[in-house]
C-alpha positions as CSV (number, residue, x, y, z in Angstrom):
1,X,87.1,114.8,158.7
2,X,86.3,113.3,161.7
3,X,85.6,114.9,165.2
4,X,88.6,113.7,166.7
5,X,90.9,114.1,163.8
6,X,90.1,117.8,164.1
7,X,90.8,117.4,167.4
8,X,94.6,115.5,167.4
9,X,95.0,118.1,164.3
10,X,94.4,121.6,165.6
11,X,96.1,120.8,169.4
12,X,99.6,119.9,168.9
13,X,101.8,120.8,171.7
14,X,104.7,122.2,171.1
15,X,107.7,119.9,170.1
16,X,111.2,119.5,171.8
17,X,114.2,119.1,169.7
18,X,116.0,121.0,166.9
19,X,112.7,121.0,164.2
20,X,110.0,123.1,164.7
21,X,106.8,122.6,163.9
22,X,104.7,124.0,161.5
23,X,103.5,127.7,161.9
24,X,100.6,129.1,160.2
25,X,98.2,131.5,160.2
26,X,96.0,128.6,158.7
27,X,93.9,126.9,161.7
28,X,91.7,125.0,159.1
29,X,91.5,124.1,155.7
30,X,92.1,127.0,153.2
31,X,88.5,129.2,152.9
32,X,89.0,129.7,149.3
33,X,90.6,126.0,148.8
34,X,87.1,124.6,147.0
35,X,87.2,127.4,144.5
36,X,90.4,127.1,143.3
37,X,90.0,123.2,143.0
38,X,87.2,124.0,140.8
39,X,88.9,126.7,138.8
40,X,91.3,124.2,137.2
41,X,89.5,121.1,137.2
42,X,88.2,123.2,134.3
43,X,91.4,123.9,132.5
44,X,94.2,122.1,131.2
45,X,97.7,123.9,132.1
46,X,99.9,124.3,129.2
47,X,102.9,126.3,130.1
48,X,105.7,125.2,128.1
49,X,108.0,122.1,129.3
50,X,111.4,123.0,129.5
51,X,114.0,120.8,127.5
52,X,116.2,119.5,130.5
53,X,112.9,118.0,131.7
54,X,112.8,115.9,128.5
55,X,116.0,114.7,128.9
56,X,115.2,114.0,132.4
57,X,112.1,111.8,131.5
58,X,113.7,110.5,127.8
59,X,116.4,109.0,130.5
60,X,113.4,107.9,132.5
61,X,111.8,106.0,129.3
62,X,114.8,104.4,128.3
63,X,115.4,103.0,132.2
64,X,112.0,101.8,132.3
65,X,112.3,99.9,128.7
66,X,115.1,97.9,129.8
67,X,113.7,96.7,133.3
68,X,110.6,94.2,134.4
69,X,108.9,94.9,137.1
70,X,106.0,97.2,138.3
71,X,106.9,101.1,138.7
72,X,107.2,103.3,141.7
73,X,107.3,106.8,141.9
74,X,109.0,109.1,144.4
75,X,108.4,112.4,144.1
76,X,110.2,115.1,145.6
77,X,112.4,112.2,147.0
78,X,115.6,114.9,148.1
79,X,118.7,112.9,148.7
80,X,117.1,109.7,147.5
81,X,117.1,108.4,150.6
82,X,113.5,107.4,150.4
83,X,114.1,105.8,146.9
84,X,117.2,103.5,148.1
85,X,114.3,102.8,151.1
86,X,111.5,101.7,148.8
87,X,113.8,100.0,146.5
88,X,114.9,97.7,149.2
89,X,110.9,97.1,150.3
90,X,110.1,96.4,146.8
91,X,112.3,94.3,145.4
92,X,110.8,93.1,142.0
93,X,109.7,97.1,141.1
94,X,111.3,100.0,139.5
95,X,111.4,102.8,142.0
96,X,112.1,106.3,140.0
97,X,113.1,108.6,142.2
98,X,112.5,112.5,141.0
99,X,113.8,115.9,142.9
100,X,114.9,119.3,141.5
101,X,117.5,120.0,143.6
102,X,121.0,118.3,142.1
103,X,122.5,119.9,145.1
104,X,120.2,117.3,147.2
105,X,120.9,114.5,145.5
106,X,124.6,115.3,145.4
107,X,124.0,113.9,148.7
108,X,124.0,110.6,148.5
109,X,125.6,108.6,151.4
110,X,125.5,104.8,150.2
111,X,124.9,102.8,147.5
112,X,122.0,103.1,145.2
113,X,119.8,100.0,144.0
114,X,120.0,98.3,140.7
115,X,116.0,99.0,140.7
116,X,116.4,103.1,141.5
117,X,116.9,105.3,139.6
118,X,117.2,108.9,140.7
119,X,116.9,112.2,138.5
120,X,116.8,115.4,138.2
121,X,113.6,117.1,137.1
122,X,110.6,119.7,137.9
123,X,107.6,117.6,138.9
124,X,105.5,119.6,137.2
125,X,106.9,119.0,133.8
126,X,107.9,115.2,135.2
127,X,104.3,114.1,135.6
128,X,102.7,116.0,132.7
129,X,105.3,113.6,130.2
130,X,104.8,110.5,132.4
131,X,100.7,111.3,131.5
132,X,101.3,111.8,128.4
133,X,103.9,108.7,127.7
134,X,100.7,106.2,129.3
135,X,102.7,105.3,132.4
136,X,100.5,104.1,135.3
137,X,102.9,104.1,138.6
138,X,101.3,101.1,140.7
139,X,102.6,103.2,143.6
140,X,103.3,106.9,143.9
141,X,105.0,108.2,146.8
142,X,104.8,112.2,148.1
143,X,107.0,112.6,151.4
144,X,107.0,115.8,153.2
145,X,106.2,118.3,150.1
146,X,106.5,121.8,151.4
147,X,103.9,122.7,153.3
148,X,103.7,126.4,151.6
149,X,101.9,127.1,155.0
150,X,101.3,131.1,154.4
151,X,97.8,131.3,153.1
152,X,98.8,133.7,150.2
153,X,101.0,130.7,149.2
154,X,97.7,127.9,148.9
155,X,98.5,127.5,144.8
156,X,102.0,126.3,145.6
157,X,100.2,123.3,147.5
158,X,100.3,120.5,145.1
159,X,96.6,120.2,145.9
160,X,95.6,123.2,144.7
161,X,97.5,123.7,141.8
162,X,96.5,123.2,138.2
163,X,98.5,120.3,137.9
164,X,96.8,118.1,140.7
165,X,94.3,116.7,138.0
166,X,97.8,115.6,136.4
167,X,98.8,113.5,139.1
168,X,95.4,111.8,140.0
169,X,95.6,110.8,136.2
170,X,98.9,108.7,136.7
171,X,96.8,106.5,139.0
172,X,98.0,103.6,141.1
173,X,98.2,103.4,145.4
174,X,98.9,107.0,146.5
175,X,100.8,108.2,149.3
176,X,101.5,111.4,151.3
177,X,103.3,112.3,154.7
178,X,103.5,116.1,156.4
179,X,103.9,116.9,159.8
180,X,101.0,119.4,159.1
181,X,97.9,117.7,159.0
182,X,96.0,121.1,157.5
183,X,98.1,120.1,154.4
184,X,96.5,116.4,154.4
185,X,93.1,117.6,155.2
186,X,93.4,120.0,152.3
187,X,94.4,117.3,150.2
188,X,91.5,114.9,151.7
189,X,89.0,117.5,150.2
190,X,90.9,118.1,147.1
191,X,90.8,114.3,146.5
192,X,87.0,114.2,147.3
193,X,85.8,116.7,145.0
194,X,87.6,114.5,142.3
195,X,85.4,111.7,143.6
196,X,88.4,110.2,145.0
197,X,88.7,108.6,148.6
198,X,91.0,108.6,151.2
199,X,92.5,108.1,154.4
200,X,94.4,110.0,157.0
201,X,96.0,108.6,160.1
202,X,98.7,109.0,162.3
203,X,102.5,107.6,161.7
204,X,103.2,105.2,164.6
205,X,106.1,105.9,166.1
206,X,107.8,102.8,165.6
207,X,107.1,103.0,161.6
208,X,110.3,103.2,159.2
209,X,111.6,106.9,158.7
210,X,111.5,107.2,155.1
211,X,113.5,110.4,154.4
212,X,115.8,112.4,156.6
213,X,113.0,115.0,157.1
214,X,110.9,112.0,158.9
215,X,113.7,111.2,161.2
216,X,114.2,114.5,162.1
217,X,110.5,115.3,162.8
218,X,110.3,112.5,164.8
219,X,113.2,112.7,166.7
220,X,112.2,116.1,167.7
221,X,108.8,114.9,168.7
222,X,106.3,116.0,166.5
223,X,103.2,113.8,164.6
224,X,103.8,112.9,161.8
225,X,100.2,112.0,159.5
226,X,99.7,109.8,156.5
227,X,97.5,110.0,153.4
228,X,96.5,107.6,151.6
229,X,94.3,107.3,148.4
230,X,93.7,104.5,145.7
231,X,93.7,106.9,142.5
């Protein structure tokens, strides 16, 4: 990463308002972050796909059949606030939104587009059947993951999971947004050693909040950093 990237990354002040920011014991990328990329860029992960996944994606499929229109993925999108967002900016696409939590997107607070659809499913399981079914997502969207920010936790990082290779194999424009750059940066390298390139910048501060989690990070002050990658 560049000089000053390192810079605007490692010397954020602290941030006014109701959301604090990110704490970790992490001042730079993971030191054993390379290895484990490695170690399952060698391995396929094969743990067992549970059946209400299926469903989840067999309701996905049959969505999908019925429409026109390029596909958008939101992953992780919470309350589906995001996926409503992206369905308006996109029109003539399909925008899937997927989140694990029904209790989140119980919450949904105003109509839904005829071009959304939102589900519930485990990503994991969700992307290894979209791979498998041939579906290439033009655009794939990853707002605000958890950060998993204790350095015991680096596996849960999609990054650094087995299942990274997974998403990179779905293709299309990729996009990711944390208000912890470490967890961009780590994704940056993770990208690279898969020969994959990509960029990190700040969020302006007069972009669209996406999700509720945006608004409130920047309504309590904090940067807010974008990745993106063409996989």
């Amino acid at each position: 990463m560049p000089n000053h990237f390192n810079q605007l990354m490692h010397n954020q002040p602290p941030t006014p308002g109701n959301s604090s920011p990110v704490v970790s014991a992490q001042t730079a990328p993971h030191e054993h972050l390379l290895a484990q990329i490695a170690k399952y860029s060698r391995s396929d992960w094969a743990k067992p796909i549970t059946d209400y996944n299926r469903a989840a994606f067999d309701r996905a499929q049959d969505w999908l059949l019925q429409r026109k229109g390029g596909l958008i993925l939101d992953s992780g999108c919470g309350t589906g606030d995001s996926s409503r967002a992206l369905a308006q900016m996109f029109p003539e696409h399909q925008i899937i939104g997927i989140d694990r939590s029904e209790h989140r997107l119980s919450r949904q607070r105003e109509h839904t587009p005829d071009n959304c659809l939102l589900l519930r499913a485990d990503l994991l399981d969700f992307w290894r059947l979209a791979n498998q079914a041939g579906w290439r997502p033009e655009r794939h969207y990853l707002l605000y993951p958890n950060p998993e920010p204790k350095p015991k936790h680096l596996m849960r990082r999609f990054h650094a999971h087995p299942i990274f290779p997974v998403l990179l194999a779905l293709g299309g424009e990729f996009e990711c947004r944390s208000n912890w750059p470490i967890y961009l940066e780590e994704m940056a390298l993770s990208l690279n050693f898969h020969n994959k390139k990509s960029t990190i910048q700040r969020l302006q501060n007069d972009s669209q909040s996406l999700t509720p989690f945006e608004h409130k990070y920047r309504s309590s002050g904090q940067c807010l950093w974008q990745l993106r990658a063409s996989l």
